[in-house]
C-alpha positions as a Markdown table, in Angstrom:
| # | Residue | x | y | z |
|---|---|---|---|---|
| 1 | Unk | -33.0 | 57.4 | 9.2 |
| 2 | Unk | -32.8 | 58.9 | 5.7 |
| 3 | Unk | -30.4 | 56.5 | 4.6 |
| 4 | Unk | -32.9 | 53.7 | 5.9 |
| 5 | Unk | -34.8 | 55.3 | 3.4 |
| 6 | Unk | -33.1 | 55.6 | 0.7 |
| 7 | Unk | -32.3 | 51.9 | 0.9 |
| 8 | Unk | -35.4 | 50.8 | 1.2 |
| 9 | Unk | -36.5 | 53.0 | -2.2 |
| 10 | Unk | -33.9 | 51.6 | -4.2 |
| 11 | Unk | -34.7 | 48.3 | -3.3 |
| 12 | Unk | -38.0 | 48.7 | -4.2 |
| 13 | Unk | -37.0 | 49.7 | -7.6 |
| 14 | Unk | -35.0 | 47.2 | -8.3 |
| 15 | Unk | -37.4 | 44.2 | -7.2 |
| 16 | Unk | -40.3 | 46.2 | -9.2 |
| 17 | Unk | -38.0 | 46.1 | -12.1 |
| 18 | Unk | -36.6 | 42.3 | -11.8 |
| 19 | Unk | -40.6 | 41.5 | -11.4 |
| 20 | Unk | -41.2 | 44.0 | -14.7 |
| 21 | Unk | -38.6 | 41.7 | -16.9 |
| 22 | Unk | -39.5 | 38.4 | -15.5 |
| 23 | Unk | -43.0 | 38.8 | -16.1 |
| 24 | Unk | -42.9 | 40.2 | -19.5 |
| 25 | Unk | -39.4 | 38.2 | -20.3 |
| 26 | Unk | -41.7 | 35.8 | -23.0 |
| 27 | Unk | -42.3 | 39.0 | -25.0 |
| 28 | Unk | -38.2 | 39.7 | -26.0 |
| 29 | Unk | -37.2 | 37.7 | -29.6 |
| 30 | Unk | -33.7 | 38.2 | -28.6 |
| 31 | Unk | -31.2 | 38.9 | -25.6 |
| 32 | Unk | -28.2 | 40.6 | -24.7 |
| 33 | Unk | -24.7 | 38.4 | -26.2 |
| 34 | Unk | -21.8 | 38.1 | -24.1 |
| 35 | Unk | -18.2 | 37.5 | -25.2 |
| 36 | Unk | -17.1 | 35.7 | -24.0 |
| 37 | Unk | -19.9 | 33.9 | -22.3 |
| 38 | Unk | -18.7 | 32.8 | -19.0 |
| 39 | Unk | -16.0 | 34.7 | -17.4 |
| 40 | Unk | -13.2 | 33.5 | -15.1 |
| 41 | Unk | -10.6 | 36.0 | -13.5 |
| 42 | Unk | -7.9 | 35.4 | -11.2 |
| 43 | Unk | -8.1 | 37.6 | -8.0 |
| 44 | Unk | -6.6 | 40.5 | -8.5 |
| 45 | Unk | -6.1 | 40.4 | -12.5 |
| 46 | Unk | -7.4 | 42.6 | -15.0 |
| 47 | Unk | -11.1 | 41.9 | -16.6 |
| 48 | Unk | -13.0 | 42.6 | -20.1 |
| 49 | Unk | -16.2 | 41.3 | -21.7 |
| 50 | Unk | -18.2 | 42.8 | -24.8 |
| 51 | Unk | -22.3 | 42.6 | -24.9 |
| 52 | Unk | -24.0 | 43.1 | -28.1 |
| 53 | Unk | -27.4 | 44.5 | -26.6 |
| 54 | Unk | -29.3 | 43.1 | -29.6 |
| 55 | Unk | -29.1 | 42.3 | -33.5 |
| 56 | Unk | -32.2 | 43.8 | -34.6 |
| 57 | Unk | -35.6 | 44.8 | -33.0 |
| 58 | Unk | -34.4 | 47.2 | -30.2 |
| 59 | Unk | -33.3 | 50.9 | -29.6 |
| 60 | Unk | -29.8 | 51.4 | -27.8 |
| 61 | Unk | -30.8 | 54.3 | -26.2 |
| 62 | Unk | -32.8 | 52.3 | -23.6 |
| 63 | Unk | -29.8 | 50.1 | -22.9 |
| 64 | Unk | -27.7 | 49.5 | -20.4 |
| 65 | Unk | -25.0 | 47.8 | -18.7 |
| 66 | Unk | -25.0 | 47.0 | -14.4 |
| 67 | Unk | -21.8 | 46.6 | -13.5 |
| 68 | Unk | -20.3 | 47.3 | -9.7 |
| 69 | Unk | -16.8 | 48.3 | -10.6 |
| 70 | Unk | -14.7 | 49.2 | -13.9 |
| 71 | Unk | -16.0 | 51.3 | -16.8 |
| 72 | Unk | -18.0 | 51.0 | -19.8 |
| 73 | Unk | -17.8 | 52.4 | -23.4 |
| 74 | Unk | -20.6 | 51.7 | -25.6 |
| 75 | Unk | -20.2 | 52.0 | -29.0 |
| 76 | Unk | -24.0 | 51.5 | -30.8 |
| 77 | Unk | -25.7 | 48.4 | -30.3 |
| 78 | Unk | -22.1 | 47.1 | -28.8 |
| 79 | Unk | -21.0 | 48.2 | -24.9 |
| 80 | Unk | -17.4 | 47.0 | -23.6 |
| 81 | Unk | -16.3 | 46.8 | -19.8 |
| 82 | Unk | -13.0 | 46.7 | -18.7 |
| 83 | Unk | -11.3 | 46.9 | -14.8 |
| 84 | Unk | -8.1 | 47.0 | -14.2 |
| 85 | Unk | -7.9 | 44.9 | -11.1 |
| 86 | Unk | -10.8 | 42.5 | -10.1 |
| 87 | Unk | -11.1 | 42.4 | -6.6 |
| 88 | Unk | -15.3 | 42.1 | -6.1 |
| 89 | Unk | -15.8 | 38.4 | -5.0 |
| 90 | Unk | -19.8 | 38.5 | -5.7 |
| 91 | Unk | -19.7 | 40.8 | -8.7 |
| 92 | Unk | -22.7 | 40.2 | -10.8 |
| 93 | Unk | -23.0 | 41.8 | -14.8 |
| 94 | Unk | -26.4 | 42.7 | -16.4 |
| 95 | Unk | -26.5 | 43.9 | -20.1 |
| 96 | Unk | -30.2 | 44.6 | -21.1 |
| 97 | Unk | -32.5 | 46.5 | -23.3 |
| 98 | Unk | -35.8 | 47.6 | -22.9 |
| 99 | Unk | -38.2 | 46.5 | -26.4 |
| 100 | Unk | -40.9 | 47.7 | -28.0 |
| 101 | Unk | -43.3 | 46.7 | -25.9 |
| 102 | Unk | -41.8 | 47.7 | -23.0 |
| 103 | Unk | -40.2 | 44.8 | -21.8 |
| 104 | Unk | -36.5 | 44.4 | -20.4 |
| 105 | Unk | -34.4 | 41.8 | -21.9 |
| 106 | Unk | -31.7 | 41.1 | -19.6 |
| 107 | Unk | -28.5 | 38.6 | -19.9 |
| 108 | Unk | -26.7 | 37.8 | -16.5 |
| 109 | Unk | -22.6 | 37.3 | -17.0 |
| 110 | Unk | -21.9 | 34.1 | -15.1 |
| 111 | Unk | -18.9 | 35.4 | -13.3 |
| 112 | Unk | -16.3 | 33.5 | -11.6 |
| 113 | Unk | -13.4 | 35.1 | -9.1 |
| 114 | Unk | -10.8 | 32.4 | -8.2 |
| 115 | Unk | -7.9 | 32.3 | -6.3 |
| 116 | Unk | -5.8 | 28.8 | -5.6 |
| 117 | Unk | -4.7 | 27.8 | -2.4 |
| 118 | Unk | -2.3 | 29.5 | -0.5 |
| 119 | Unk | -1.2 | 25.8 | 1.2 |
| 120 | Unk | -2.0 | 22.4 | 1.4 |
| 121 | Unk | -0.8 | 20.3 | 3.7 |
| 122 | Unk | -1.3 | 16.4 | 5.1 |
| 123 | Unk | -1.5 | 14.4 | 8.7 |
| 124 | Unk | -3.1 | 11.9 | 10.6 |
| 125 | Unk | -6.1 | 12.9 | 12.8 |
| 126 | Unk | -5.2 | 12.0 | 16.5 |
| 127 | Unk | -2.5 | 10.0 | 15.2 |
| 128 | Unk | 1.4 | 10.2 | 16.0 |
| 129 | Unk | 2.4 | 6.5 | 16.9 |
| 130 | Unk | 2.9 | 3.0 | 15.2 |
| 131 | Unk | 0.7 | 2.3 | 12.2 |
| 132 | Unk | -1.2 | -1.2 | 12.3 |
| 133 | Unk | -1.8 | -3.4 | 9.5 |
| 134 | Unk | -6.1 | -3.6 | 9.3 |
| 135 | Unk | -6.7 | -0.9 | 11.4 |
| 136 | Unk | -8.4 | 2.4 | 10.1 |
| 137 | Unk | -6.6 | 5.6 | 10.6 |
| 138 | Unk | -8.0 | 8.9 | 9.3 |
| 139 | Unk | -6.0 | 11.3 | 6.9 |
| 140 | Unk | -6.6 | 14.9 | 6.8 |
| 141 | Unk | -5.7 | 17.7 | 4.0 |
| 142 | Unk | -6.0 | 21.1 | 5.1 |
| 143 | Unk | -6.5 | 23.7 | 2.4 |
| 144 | Unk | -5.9 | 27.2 | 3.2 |
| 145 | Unk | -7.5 | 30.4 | 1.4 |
| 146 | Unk | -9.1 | 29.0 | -1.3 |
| 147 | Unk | -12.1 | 30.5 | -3.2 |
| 148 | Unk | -14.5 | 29.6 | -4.6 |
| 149 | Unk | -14.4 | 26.2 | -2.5 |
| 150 | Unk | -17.2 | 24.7 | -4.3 |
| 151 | Unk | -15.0 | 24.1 | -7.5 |
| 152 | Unk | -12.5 | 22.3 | -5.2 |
| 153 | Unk | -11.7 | 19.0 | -5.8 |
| 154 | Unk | -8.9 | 17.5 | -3.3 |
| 155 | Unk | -7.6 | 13.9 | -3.8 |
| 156 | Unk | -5.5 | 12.1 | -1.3 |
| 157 | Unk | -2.8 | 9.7 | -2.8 |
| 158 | Unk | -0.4 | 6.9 | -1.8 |
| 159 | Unk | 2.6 | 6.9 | -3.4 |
| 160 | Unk | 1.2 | 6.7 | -6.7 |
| 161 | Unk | -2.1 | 5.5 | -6.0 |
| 162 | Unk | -5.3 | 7.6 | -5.9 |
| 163 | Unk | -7.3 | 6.9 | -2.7 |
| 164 | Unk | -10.3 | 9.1 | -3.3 |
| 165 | Unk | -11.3 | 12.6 | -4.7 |
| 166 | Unk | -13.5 | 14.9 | -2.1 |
| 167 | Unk | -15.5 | 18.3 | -2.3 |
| 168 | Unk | -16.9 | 20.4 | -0.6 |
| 169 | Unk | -20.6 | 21.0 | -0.1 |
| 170 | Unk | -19.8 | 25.3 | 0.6 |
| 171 | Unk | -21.6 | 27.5 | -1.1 |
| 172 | Unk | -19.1 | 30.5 | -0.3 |
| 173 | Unk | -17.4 | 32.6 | -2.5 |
| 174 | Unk | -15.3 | 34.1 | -0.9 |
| 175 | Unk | -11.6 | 32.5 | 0.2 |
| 176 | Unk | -12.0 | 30.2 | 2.7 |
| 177 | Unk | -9.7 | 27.4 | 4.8 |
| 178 | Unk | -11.4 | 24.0 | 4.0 |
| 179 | Unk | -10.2 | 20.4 | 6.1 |
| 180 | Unk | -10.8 | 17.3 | 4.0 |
| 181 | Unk | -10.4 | 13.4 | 5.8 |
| 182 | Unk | -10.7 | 10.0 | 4.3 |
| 183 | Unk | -10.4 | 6.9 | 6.2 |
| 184 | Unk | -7.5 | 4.8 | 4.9 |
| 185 | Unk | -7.0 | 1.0 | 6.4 |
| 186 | Unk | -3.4 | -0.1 | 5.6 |
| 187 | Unk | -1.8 | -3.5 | 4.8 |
| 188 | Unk | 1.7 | -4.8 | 4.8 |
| 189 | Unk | 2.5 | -4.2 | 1.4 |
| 190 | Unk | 1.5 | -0.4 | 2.2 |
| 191 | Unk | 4.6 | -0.4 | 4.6 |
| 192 | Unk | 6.9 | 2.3 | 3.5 |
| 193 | Unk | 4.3 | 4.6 | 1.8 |
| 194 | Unk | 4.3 | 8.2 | 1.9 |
| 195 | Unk | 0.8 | 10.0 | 1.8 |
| 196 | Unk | 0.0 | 13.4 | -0.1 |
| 197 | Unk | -3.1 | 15.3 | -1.1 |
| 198 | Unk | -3.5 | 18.0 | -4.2 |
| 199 | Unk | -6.1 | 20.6 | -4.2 |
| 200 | Unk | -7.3 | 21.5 | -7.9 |
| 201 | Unk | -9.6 | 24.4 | -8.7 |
| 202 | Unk | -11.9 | 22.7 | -11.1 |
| 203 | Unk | -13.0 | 26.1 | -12.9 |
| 204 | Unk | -15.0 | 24.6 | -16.3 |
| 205 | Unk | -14.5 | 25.2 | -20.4 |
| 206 | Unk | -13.7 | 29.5 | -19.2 |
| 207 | Unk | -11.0 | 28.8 | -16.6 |
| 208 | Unk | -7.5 | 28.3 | -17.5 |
| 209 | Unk | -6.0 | 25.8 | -19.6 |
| 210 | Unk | -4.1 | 23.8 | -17.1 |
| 211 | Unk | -6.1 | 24.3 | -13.5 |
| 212 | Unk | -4.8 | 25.7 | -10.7 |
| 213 | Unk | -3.3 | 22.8 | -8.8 |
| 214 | Unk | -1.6 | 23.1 | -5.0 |
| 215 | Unk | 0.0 | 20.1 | -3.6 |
| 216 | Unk | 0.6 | 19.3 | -0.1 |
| 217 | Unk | 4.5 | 17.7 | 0.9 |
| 218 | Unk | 4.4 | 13.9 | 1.0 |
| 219 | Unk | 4.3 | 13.0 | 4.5 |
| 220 | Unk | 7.7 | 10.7 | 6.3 |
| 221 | Unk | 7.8 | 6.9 | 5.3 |
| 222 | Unk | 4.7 | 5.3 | 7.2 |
| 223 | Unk | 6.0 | 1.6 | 8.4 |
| 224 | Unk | 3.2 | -0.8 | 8.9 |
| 225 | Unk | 3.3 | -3.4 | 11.6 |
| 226 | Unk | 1.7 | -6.7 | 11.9 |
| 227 | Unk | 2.2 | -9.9 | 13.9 |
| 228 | Unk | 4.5 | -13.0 | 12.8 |
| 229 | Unk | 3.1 | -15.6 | 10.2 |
| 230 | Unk | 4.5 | -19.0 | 9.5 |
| 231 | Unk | 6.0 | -19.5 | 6.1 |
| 232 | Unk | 4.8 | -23.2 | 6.2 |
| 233 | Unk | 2.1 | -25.1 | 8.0 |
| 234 | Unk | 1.8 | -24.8 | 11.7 |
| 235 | Unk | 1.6 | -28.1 | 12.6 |
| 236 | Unk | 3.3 | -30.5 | 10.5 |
| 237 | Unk | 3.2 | -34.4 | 10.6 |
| 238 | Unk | 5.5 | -36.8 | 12.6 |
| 239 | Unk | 9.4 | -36.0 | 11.2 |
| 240 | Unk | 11.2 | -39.1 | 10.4 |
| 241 | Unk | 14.4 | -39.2 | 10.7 |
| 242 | Unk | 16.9 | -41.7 | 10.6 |
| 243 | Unk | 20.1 | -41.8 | 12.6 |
| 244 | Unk | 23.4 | -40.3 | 11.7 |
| 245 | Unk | 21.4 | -38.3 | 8.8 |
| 246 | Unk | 20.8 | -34.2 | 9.2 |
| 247 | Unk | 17.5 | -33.4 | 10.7 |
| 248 | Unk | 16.1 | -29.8 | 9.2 |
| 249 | Unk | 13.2 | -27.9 | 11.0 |
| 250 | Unk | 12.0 | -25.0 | 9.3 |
| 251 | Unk | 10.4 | -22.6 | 11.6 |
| 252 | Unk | 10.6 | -19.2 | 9.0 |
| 253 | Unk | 8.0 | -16.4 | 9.0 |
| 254 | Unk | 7.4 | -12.8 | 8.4 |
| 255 | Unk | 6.8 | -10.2 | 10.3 |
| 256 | Unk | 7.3 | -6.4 | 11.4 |
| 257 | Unk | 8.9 | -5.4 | 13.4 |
| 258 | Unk | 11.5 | -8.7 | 12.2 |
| 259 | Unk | 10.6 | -11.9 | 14.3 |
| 260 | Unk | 12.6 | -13.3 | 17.2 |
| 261 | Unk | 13.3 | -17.1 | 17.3 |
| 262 | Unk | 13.1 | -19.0 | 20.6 |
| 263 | Unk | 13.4 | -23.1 | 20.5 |
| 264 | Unk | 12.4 | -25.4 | 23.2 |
| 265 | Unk | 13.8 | -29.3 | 23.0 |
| 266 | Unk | 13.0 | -32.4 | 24.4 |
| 267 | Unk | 14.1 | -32.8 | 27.7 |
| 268 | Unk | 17.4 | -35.0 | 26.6 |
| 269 | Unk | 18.7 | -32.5 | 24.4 |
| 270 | Unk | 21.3 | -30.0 | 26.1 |
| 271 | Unk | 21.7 | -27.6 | 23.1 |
| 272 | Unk | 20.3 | -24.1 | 22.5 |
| 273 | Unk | 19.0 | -22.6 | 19.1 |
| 274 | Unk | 17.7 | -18.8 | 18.0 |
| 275 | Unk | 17.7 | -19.1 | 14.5 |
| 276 | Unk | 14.7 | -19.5 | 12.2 |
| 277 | Unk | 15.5 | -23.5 | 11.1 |
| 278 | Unk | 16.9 | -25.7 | 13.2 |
| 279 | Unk | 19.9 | -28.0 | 12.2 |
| 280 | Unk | 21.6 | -30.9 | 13.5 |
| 281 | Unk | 23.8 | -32.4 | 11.2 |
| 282 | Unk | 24.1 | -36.1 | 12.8 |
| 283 | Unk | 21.0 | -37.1 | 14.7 |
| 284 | Unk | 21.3 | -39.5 | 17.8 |
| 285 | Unk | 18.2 | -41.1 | 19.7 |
| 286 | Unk | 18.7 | -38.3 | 22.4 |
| 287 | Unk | 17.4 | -36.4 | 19.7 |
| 288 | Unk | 14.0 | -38.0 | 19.6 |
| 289 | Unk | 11.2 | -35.9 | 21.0 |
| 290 | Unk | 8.8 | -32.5 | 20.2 |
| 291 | Unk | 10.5 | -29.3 | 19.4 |
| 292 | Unk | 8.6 | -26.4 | 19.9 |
| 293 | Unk | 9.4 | -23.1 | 17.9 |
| 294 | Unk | 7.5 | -20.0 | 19.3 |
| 295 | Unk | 8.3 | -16.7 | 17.0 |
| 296 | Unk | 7.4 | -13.4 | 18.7 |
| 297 | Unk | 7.6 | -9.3 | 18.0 |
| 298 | Unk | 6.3 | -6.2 | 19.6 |
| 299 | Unk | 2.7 | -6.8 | 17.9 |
| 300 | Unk | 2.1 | -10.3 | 18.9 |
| 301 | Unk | 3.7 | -14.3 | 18.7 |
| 302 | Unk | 2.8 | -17.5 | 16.8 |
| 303 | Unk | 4.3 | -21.1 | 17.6 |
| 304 | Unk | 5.0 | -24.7 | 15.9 |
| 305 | Unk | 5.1 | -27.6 | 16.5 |
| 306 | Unk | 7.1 | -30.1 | 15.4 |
| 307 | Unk | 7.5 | -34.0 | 16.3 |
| 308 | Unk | 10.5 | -35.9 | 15.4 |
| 309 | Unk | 11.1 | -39.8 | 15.6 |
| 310 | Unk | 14.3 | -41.6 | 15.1 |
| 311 | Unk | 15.3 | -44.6 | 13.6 |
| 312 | Unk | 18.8 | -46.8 | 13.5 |
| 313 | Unk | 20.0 | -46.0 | 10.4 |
| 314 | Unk | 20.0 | -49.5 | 8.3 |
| 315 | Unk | 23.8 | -49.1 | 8.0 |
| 316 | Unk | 23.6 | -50.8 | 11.6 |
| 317 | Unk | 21.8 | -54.0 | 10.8 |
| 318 | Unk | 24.1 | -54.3 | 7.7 |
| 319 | Unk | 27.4 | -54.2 | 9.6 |
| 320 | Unk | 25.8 | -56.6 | 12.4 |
| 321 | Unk | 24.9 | -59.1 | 9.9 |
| 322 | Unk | 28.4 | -58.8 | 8.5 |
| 323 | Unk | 29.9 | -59.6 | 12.2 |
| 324 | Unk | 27.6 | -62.0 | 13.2 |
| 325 | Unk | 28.3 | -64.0 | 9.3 |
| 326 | Unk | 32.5 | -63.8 | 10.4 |
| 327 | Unk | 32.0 | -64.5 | 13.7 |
| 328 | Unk | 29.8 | -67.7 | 12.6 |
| 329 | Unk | 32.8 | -68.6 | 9.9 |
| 330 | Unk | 35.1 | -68.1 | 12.5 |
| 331 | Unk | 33.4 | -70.7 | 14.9 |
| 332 | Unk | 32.6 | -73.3 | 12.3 |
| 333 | Unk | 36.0 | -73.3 | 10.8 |
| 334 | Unk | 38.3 | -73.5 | 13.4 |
| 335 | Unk | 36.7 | -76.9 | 14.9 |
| 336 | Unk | 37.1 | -78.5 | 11.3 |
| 337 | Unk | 40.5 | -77.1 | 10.7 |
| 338 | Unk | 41.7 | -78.8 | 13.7 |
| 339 | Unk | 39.9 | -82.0 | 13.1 |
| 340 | Unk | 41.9 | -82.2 | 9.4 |
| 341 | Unk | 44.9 | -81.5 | 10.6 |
| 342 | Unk | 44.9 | -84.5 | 13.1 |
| 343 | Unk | 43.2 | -86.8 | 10.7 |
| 344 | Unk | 45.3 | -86.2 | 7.7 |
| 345 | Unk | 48.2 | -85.0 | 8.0 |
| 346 | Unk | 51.2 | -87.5 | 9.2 |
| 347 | Unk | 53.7 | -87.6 | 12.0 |
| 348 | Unk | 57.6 | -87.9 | 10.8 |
| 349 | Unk | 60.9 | -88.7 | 12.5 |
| 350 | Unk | 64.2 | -87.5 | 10.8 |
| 351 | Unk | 65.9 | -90.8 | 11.7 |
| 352 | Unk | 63.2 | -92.8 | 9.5 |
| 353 | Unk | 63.7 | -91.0 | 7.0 |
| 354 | Unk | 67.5 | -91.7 | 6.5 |
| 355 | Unk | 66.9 | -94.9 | 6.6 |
| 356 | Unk | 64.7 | -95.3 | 3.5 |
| 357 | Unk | 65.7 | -95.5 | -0.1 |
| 358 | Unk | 65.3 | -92.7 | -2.4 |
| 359 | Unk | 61.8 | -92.4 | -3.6 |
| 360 | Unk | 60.0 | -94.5 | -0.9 |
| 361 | Unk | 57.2 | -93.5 | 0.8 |
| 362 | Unk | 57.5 | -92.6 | 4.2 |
| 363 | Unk | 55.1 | -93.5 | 7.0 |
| 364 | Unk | 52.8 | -90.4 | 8.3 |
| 365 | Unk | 52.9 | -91.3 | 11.7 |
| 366 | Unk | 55.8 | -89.6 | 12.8 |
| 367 | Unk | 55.8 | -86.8 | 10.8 |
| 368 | Unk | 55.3 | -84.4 | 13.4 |
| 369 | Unk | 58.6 | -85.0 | 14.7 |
| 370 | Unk | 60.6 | -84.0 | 12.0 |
């Protein structure tokens, strides 16, 4: 019971003297000077500041300096605090003086105890499988013992890449574990990416030089799957071909996991085909008809189309013309030949010719008989 009231004395004091400087605050020409003016302190490190109650205008000896751990030596108008280990999270420093006209002039030290994160460290939420291209997955970064969390800024990365830079809305000051997410939707050029977060204590002008900074490991290779798409147009015109040349169908596309090729032929063609284009390298008639490509992997399938005539190559009609032109010779000359050779040549007999002079003409008729 006597503490209760002892508690409950003090604290009356106190709010009748925070009530006493605020109302008559207007009446001090000066205030207590810190140096520095903001003070940042790793946990656990040593700590100084000097306040300069006043320039002019005020009497030390109703001075004074609040302060809930360390020691003070005051040396005039000038009071210096020192602790050799700061371990108070919500440490608050008052130098004042009280003037002339009986006012307190008080200066609060904006303190700041920090201590960087013990750990960082990076997953999916609900998340352990395959990773879809265009689907929304949810990273997390999980910061552990890290005060004050308000000056926290945590930013998630790909590779290289910044994806976004989160804080938090705590008002604690005290360490703290602290889970950050950010929705991410991949694409295929994301495949292969690792993800990482770092956790910075952004501590202003009176922190250190270079801010604390914790980063998580970069999580395993994330693949990215997706369905198969066609290189070139799904449904191409009518394929002319003529016969005896090399017939190309070009059925290539992307995809991952890697496509698989299946090829279905028209009805007269006996061969088999799993590659990504189709070649024959002399096309016959039996050739003629609709191929159909359908490309497939685990996250889905895509097929095409294609329609292919043949023609006779004109190499045909050339060689036909040529056959039919000998064979025409052939039956026009022969008749004519025959018909000369009967008409004017002459038939001989060996006898008649002995019997004739030298250099007399010899009858044709008997010629043959020679």
């Amino acid at each position: 019971m006597l503490s209760c009231y002892l508690f409950l004395v003090i604290s009356l004091m106190i709010s009748c003297r925070d009530v006493r400087a605020s109302a008559s605050s207007s009446s001090c020409t000066e205030y207590p000077v810190f140096t520095p003016s903001a003070l940042v302190v790793k946990y656990g490190d040593p700590a100084n500041v000097t306040c300069v109650v006043c320039q002019k205008d005020c009497s030390v000896d109703v001075s004074g300096f609040e302060h809930p751990v360390g020691k003070v030596l005051q040396n005039g108008a000038t009071m210096f605090w020192a602790v050799d280990r700061l371990t108070e999270w919500d440490i608050s420093l008052h130098c004042y003086y009280t003037n002339d006209a009986g006012a307190q002039c008080t200066t609060r030290l904006n303190t700041t105890l920090y201590q960087p994160p013990e750990s960082v460290s990076i997953s999916f939420v609900n998340h352990t499988e395959m990773m879809f291209e265009n689907q929304q997955y949810t990273l997390q970064c999980s910061v552990q013992n890290v005060a004050p969390v308000q000056s926290l800024t945590v930013t998630f990365y790909r590779g290289n890449t910044a994806l976004g830079h989160l804080q938090s809305n705590s008002e604690q000051k005290k360490p703290v574990n602290e889970t950050f997410t950010l929705n991410i939707t991949p694409s295929r050029e994301d495949d292969g990416a690792q993800y990482w977060c770092e956790a910075k204590l952004e501590l202003g002008p009176a922190g250190p030089q270079s801010p604390p900074v914790v980063t998580s490991k970069k999580s395993s290779a994330s693949p990215v799957y997706y369905g198969p798409e066609l290189n070139e147009p799904r449904n191409p015109d009518v394929i002319t071909v003529k016969e005896r040349d090399t017939l190309h169908l070009n059925c290539s596309s992307v995809g991952n996991p890697s496509p698989s090729y299946t090829w279905t032929l028209p009805l007269n063609s006996s061969s088999s085909y799993t590659g990504s284009v189709l070649t024959i390298s002399s096309v016959g008639f039996e050739h003629e008809g609709q191929y159909i490509c359908t490309v497939s992997n685990t996250v889905g399938n895509v097929t095409k189309e294609f329609n292919v005539d043949v023609q006779a190559s004109p190499w045909i009609w050339i060689i036909f013309g040529l056959s039919a032109a000998v064979l025409f010779v052939l039956i026009l000359c022969v008749p004519c030949c025959l018909f000369y050779k009967r008409n004017r040549k002459g038939s001989y007999n060996l006898k008649d010719v002995l019997r004739f002079p030298m250099r007399t003409a010899l009858p044709l008729q008997n010629c043959e008989n020679i």
